[in-house]
BAVOVO-344694 format. One record per residue (C-alpha): residue number from 1; y, x, z; residue in one letter. Coordinates in Angstrom, 3 decimals. Each point is the difference from the previous one (the first is absolute). Layout:
<recs>
NUM, Y, X, Z, a
...
</recs>
This chain:
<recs>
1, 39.640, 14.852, 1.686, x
2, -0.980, 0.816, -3.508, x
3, -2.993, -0.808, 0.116, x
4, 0.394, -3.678, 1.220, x
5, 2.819, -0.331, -2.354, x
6, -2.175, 0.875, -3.035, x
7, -2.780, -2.527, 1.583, x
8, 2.519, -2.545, 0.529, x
9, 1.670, 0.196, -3.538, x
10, -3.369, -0.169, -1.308, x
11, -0.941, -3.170, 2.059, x
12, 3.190, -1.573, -1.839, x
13, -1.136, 1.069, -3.576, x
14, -3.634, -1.112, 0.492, x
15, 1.182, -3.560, 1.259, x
16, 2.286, -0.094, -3.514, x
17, -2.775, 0.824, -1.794, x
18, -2.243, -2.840, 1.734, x
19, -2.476, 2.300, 1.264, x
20, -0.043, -0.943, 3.314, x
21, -3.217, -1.911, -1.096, x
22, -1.423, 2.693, -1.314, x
23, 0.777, 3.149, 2.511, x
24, -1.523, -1.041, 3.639, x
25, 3.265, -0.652, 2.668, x
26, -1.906, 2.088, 2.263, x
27, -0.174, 3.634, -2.245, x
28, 3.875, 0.267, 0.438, x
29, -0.318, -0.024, 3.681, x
30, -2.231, 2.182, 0.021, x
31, 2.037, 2.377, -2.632, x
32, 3.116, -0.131, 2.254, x
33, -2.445, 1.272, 2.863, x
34, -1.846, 2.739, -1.772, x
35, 0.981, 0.717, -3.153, x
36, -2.689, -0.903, -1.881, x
37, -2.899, -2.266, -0.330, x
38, -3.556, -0.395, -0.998, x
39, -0.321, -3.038, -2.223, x
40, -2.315, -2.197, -2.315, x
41, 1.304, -0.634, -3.234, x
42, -1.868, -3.261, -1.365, x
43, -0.586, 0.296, -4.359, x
44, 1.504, -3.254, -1.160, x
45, -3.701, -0.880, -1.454, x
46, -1.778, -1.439, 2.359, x
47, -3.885, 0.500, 0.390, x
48, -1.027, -3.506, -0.487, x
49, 0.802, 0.383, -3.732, x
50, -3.281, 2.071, 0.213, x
51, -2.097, -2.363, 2.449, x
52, 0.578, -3.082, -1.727, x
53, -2.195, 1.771, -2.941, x
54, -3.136, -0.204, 2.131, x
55, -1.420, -3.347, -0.824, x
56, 0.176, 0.812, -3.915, x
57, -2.361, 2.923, 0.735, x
58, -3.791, -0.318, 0.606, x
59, -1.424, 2.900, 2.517, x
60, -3.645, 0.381, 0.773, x
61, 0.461, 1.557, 2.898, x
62, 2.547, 0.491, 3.134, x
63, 0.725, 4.006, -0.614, x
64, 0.363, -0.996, -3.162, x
65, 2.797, -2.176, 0.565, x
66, 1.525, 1.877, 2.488, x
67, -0.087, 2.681, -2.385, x
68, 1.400, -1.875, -2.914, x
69, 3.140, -1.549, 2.941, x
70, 0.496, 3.717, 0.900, x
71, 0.104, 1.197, -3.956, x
72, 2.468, -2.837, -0.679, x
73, 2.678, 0.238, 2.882, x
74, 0.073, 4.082, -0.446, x
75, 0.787, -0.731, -3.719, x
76, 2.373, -2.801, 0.734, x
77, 1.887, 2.559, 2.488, x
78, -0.269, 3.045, -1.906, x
79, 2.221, -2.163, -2.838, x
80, 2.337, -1.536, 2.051, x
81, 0.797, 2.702, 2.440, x
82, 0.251, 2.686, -2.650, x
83, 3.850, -0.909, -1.049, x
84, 0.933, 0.253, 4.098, x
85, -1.960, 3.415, 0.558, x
86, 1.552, 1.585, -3.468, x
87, 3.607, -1.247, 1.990, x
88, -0.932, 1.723, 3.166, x
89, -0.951, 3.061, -1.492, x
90, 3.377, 0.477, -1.261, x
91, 1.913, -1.061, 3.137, x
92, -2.020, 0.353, 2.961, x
93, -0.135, 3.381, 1.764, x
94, -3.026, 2.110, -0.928, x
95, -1.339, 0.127, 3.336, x
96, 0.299, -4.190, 0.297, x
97, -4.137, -1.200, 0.959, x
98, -0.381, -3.073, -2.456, x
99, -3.464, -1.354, 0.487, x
100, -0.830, -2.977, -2.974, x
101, -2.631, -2.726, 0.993, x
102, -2.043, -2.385, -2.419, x
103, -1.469, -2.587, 2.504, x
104, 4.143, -1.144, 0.167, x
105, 2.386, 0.826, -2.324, x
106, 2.092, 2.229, 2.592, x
107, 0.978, 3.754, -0.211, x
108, 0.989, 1.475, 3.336, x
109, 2.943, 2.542, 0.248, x
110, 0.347, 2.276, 3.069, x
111, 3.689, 0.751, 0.782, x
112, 1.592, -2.015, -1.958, x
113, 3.805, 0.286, 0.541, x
114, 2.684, -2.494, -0.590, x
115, 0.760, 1.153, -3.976, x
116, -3.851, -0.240, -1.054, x
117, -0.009, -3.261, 1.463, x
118, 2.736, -1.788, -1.539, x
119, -0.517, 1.741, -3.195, x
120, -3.661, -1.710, 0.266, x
121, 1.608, -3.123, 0.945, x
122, 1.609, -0.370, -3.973, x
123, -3.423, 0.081, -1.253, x
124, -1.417, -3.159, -2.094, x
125, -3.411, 1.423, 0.901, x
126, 0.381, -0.033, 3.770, x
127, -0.506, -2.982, 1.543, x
128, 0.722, 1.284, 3.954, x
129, 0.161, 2.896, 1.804, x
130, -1.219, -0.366, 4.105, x
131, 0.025, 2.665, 2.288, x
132, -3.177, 1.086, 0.480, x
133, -0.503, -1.478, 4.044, x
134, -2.752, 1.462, 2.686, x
135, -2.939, -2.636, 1.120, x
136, -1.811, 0.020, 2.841, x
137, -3.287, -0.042, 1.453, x
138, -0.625, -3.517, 1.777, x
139, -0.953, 2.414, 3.354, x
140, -2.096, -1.482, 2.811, x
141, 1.240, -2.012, 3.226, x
142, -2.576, 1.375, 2.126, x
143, -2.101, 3.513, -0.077, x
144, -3.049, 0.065, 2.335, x
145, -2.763, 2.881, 0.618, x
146, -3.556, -1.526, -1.276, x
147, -3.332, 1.718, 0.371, x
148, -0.222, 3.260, -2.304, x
149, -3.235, -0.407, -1.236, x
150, -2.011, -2.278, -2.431, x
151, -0.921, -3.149, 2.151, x
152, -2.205, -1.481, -3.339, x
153, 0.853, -3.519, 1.592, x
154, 2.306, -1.938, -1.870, x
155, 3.621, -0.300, 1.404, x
156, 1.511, -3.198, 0.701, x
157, 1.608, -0.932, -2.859, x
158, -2.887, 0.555, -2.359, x
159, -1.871, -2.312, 2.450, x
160, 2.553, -2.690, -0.191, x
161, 0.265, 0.181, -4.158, x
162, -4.029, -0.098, -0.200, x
163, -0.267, 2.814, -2.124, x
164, -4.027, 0.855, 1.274, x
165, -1.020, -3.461, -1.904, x
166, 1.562, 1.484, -3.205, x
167, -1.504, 3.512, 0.315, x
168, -3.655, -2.003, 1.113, x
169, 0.908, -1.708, -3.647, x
170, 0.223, 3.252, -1.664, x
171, 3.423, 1.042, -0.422, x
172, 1.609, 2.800, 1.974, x
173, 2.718, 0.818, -2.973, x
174, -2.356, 2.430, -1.770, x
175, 1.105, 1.103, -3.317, x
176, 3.643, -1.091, 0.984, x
177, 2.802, 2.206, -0.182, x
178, 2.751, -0.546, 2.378, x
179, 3.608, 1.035, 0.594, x
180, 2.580, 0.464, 2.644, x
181, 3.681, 0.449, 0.083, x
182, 0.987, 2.128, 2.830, x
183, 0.723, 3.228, 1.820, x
184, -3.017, 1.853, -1.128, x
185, -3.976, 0.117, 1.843, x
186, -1.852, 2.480, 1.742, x
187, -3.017, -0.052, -2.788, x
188, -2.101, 1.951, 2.423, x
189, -0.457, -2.419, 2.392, x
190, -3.468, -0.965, 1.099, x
191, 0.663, -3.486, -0.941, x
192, 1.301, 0.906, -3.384, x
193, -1.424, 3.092, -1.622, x
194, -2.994, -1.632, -1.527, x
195, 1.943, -2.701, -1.971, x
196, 3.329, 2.111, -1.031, x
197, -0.433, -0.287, -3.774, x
198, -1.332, 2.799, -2.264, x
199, 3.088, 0.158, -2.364, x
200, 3.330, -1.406, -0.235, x
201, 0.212, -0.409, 3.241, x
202, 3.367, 1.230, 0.981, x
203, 3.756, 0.352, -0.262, x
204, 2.801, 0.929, 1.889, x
205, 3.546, -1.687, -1.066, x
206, 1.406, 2.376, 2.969, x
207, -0.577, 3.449, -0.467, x
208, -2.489, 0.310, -2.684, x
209, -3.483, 1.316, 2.185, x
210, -3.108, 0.352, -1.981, x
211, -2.021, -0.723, 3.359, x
212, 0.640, -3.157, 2.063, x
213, 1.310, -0.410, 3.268, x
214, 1.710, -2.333, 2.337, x
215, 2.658, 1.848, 2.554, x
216, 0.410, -3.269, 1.426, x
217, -2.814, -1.643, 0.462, x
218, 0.786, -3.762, -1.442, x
219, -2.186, 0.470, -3.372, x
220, -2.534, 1.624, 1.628, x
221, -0.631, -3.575, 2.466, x
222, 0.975, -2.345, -2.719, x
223, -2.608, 1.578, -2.390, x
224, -2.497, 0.332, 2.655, x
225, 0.264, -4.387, 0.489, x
226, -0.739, -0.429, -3.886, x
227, -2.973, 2.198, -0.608, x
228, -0.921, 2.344, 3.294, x
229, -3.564, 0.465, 1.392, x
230, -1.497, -1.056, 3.322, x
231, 1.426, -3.099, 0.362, x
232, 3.862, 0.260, -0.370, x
233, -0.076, -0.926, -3.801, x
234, -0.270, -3.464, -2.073, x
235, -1.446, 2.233, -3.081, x
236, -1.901, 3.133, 1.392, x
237, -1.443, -0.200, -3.873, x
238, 3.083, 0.348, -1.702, x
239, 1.515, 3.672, -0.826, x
240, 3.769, 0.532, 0.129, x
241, 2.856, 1.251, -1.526, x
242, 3.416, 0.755, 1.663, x
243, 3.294, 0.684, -1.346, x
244, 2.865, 1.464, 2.765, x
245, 3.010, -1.508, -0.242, x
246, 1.542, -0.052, 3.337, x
247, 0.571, 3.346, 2.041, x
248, -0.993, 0.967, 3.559, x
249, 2.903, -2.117, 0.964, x
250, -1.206, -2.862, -1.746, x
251, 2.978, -0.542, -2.348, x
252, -0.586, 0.302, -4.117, x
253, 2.646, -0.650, -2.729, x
254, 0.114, -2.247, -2.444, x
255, -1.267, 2.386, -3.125, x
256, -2.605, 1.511, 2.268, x
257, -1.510, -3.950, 0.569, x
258, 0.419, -0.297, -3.692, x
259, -1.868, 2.889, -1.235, x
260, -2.745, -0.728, 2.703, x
261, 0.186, -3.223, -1.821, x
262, -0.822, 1.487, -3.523, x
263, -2.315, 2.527, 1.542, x
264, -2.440, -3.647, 1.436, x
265, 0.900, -1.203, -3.434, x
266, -1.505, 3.261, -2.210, x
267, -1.237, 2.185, 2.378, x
268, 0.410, 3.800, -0.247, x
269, -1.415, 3.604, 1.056, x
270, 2.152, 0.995, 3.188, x
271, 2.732, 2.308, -2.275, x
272, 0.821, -3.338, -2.550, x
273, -2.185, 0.751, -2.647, x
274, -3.209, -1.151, -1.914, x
275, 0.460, -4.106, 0.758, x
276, -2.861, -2.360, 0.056, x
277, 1.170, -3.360, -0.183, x
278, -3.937, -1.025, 0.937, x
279, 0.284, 1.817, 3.647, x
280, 2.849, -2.883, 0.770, x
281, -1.403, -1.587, 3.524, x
282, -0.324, -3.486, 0.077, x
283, 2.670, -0.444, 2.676, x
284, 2.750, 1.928, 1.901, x
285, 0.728, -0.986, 3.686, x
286, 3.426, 0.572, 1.183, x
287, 1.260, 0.037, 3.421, x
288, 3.529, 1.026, -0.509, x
289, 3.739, -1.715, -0.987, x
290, 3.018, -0.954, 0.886, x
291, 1.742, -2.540, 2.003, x
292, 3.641, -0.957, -1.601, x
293, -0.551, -3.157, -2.523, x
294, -2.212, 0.443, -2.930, x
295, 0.049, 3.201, -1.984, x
296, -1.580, -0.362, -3.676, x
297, -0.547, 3.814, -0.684, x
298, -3.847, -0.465, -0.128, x
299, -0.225, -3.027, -2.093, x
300, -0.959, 2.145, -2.903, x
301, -2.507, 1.845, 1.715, x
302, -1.600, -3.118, 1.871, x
303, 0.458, -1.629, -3.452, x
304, -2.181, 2.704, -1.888, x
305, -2.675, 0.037, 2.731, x
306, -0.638, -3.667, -0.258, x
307, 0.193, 0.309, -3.807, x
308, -3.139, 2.663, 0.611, x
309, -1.903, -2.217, 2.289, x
310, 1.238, 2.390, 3.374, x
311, 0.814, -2.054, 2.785, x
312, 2.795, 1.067, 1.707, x
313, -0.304, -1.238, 4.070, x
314, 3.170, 0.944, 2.016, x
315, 0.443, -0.575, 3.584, x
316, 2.562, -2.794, 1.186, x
317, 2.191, 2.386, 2.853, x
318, -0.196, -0.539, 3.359, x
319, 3.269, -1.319, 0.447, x
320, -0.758, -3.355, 1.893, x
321, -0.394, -2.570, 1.633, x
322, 2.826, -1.014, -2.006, x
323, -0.144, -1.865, -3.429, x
324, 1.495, 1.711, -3.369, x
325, -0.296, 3.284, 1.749, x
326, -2.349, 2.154, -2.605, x
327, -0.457, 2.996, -2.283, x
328, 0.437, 0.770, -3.703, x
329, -1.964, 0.948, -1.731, x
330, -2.028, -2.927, 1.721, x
331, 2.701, -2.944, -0.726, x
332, -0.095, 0.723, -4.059, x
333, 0.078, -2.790, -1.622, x
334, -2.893, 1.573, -2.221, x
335, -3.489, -1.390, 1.467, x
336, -0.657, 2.858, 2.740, x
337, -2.685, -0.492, 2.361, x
338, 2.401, 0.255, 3.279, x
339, -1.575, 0.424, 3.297, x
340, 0.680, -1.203, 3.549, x
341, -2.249, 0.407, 2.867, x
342, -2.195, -1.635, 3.059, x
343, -1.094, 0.777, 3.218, x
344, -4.032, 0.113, 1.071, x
345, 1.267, -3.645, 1.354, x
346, 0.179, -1.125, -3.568, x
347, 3.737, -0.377, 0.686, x
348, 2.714, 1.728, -1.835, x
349, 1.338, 3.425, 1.671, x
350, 3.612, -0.065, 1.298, x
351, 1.336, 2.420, -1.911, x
352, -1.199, -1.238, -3.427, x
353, 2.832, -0.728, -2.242, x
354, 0.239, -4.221, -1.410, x
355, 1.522, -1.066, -2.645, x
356, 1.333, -2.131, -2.220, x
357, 0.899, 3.279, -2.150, x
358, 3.590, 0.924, -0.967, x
359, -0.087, -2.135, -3.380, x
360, -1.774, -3.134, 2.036, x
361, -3.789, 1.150, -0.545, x
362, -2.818, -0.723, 2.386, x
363, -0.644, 3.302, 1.546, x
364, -2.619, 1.559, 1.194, x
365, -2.682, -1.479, -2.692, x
366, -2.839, 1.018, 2.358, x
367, -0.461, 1.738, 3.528, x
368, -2.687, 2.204, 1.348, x
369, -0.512, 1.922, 3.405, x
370, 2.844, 2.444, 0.469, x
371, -0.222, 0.485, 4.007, x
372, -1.587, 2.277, 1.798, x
373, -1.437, 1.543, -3.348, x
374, -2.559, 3.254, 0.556, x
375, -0.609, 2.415, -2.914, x
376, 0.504, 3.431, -1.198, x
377, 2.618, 2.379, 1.640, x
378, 0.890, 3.312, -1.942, x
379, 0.782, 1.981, 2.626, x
380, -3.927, 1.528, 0.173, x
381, -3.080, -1.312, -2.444, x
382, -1.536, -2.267, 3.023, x
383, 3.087, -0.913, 1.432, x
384, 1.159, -3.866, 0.136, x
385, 2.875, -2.043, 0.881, x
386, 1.089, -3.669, 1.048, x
387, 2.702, -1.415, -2.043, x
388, 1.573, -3.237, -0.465, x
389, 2.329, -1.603, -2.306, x
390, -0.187, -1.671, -3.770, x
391, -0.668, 3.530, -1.241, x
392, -3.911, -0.368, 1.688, x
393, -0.196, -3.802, -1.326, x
394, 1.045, 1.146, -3.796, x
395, -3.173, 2.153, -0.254, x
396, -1.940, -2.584, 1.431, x
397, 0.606, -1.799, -3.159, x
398, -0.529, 2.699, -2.698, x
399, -3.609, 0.431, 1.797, x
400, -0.427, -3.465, -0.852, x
401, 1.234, 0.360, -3.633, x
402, -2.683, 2.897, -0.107, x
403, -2.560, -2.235, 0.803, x
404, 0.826, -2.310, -2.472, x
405, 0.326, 2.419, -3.054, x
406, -3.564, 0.967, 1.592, x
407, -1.308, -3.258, -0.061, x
408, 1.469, -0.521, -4.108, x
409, 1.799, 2.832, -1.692, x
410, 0.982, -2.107, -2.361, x
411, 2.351, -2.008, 2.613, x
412, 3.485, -0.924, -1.588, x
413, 3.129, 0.457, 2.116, x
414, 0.188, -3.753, 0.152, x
415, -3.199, -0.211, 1.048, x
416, -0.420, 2.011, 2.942, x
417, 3.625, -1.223, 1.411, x
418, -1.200, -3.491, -0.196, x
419, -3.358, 1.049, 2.058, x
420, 2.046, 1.934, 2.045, x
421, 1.808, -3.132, 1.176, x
422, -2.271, -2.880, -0.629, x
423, -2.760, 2.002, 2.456, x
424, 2.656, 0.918, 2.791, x
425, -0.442, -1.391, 3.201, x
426, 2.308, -2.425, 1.834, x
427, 1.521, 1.845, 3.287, x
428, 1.124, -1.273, 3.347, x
429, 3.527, -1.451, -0.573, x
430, 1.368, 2.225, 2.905, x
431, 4.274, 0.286, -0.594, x
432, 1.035, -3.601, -0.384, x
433, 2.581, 1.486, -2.275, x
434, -0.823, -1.966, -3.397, x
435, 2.210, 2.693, -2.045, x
436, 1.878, -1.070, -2.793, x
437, -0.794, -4.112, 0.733, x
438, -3.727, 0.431, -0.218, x
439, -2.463, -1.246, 2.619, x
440, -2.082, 2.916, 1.135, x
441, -3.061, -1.758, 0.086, x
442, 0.300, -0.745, -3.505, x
443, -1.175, 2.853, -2.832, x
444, 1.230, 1.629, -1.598, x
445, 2.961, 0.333, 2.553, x
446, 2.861, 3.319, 0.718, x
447, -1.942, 1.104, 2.803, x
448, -3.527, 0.534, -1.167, x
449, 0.045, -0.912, -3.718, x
450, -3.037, -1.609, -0.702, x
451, -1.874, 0.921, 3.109, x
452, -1.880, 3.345, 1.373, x
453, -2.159, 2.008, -2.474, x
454, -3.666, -0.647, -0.052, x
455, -1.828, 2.418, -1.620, x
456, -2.940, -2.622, -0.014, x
457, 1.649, -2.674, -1.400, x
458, 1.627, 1.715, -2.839, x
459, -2.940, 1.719, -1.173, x
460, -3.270, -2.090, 1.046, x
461, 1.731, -3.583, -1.041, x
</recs>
């Protein structure tokens, strides 16, 4: 009875201080159920003060940049958080985990309790403070035993995308660095071990392992449709990079997404130090999110990548066949290469999620083949699986992107989205649907975007 009295006198004094804006309504819920809370205070100094710099500065060369973007937003946080850290120091409790990140201006707080908060709250500095909410993994609809072996014939979906004309043309993603977003890979799969990268190649969000690995099995598959051998990947040539920020469950926080987000941004050795801004991948493919209206915590993130020329590709959700039912991250309204996907009929799958998204975008922008997917398992180093769902169709895409840095490293964001789109294919209108008042047979549309990916016509156009 105490306890909920305290929270609910301290409801009343927040709301007379007008900080209902600034605390989220959810954190007192969950104060009154647990205690405490884990939140994300947001530095009233937003990053874009720094990014809006960029076009006054010349750069010769992409780590360069990334390096300088990096440099800048660590200073600009370093400053501006100072004041707030110097504050908790004094009132937090000594064994309180704050964690400070650059690529947004946020510092996370574990266990924050109800007098920390508020006494944040006053703060000119602080902008909002959010509890710091789980994610999910965007898991398969189906699971299906496939051959364990290398077949060295090209699965189906590589077939239908035409990727053998653009490997005949010379460009297999060699030299490109890629990354993925997701619960970790078995790097000593047959498929993968000769491509893993040689440095900066790893980092876990989760629990910190100097060695990868996948306990469930998601990362491993997704990362084995981008870049595997013997026929299940669009960019066999490409070597990878993986940062773990989901568990074997498949759920990640918000701060762990983040600092997987810095980590693609400036990568570093497995333990967090020694960070080469030039060992940044061109592109992160993310098969994860959540389903409740649009959530804006990655903006920054997404925001820096695309400022660094890495294209960030998240699958769409399988939430349909019906219309406005999607992810977020995928439905930012940042420029996000969202992801739905088709059938080997050319039609789109049943379960792929259509928009319009939650702030009236046309979502998916593209679609690939997401059913009935075969690649890497990591439950043995020759074992493989059958999924399906937008999580298959997503890295579909970033092989493609692969291919296209491949083709012309010195491809601009803008650039490859617009051959992504202008070279996709137009698909069997197959729901009838015409989400969000737009004809299905008309591109770009909520059901497909502008059509299925063609590897072909992207890159040999």
């Amino acid at each position: 009875m105490l306890k909920l009295s305290l929270i609910l006198s301290v409801a009343v004094a927040v709301q007379v201080l007008g900080a209902p804006s600034i605390i989220s309504p959810n954190i007192l819920q969950s104060i009154n159920r647990e205690g405490s809370v884990d939140v994300l205070v947001t530095v009233s100094a937003p990053i874009q003060q720094v990014l809006s710099t960029l076009d006054t500065v010349a750069f010769t060369t992409r780590g360069q940049r990334l390096t300088y973007i990096a440099n800048a937003l660590k200073a600009h946080a370093a400053a501006t958080q100072q004041p707030i850290l110097e504050f908790l120091s004094k009132v937090a409790p000594t064994s309180t985990e704050i964690k400070t990140f650059w690529i947004t201006n946020k510092i996370f707080i574990q266990n924050a309790d109800i007098e920390l908060i508020q006494a944040l709250s006053s703060r000119s500095d602080v902008s909002a403070i959010t509890e710091n909410k789980v994610f999910n993994l965007i898991e398969p609809v189906e699971r299906k035993p496939a051959k364990s072996h290398v077949q060295n014939e090209l699965e189906w979906g590589l077939k239908m995308i035409e990727v053998q004309k653009v490997w005949d043309a010379g460009f297999n993603g060699t030299g490109v660095r890629i990354g993925g977003l997701d619960t970790g890979v078995r790097h000593t799969h047959e498929s993968l071990i000769n491509n893993f990268a040689a440095d900066y190649n790893w980092f876990d969000a989760i629990a910190g392992a100097a060695t990868p690995f996948d306990p469930n099995g998601h990362g491993t598959h997704i990362t084995g449709t981008i870049v595997g051998a013997g026929g299940i990947g669009v960019a066999p040539g490409a070597e990878w990079v993986h940062c773990r920020g989901m568990n074997a469950g498949g759920s990640g926080t918000e701060a762990q997404f983040i600092a997987c987000g810095e980590w693609f941004a400036c990568p570093t050795l497995p333990d967090g130090s020694e960070p080469n801004c030039e060992k940044a991948p061109v592109l992160v493919s993310n098969s994860w999110g959540k389903y409740a209206g649009r959530n804006d915590f990655m903006d920054d993130v997404i925001q820096t990548w695309i400022a660094g020329n890495i294209i960030p590709i998240f699958a769409n959700g399988n939430e349909g066949p019906g219309c406005g039912f999607l992810r977020s991250p995928a439905d930012s309204i940042l420029p996000v290469v969202a992801v739905g996907a088709t059938t080997i009929d050319d039609k789109v799958a049943y379960f792929s999620s259509f928009g319009p998204s939650y702030l009236g975008q046309i979502k998916p922008n593209i679609a690939a083949p997401g059913l009935d997917v075969r690649s890497a398992s990591s439950s043995s180093d020759n074992a493989y699986v059958t999924n399906s769902g937008t999580s298959m169709a997503a890295p579909h895409v970033a092989g493609v992107v692969a291919l296209l840095f491949n083709s012309n490293p010195e491809f601009t964001f803008e650039e490859i989205t617009e051959r992504l789109y202008t070279g996709a294919t137009h698909t069997v209108p197959s729901t009838g649907r015409n989400c969000g008042g737009i004809p299905e047979d008309t591109y770009p549309n909520n059901h497909v975007g502008y059509g299925r990916l063609s590897a072909s016509g992207s890159v040999l156009r």
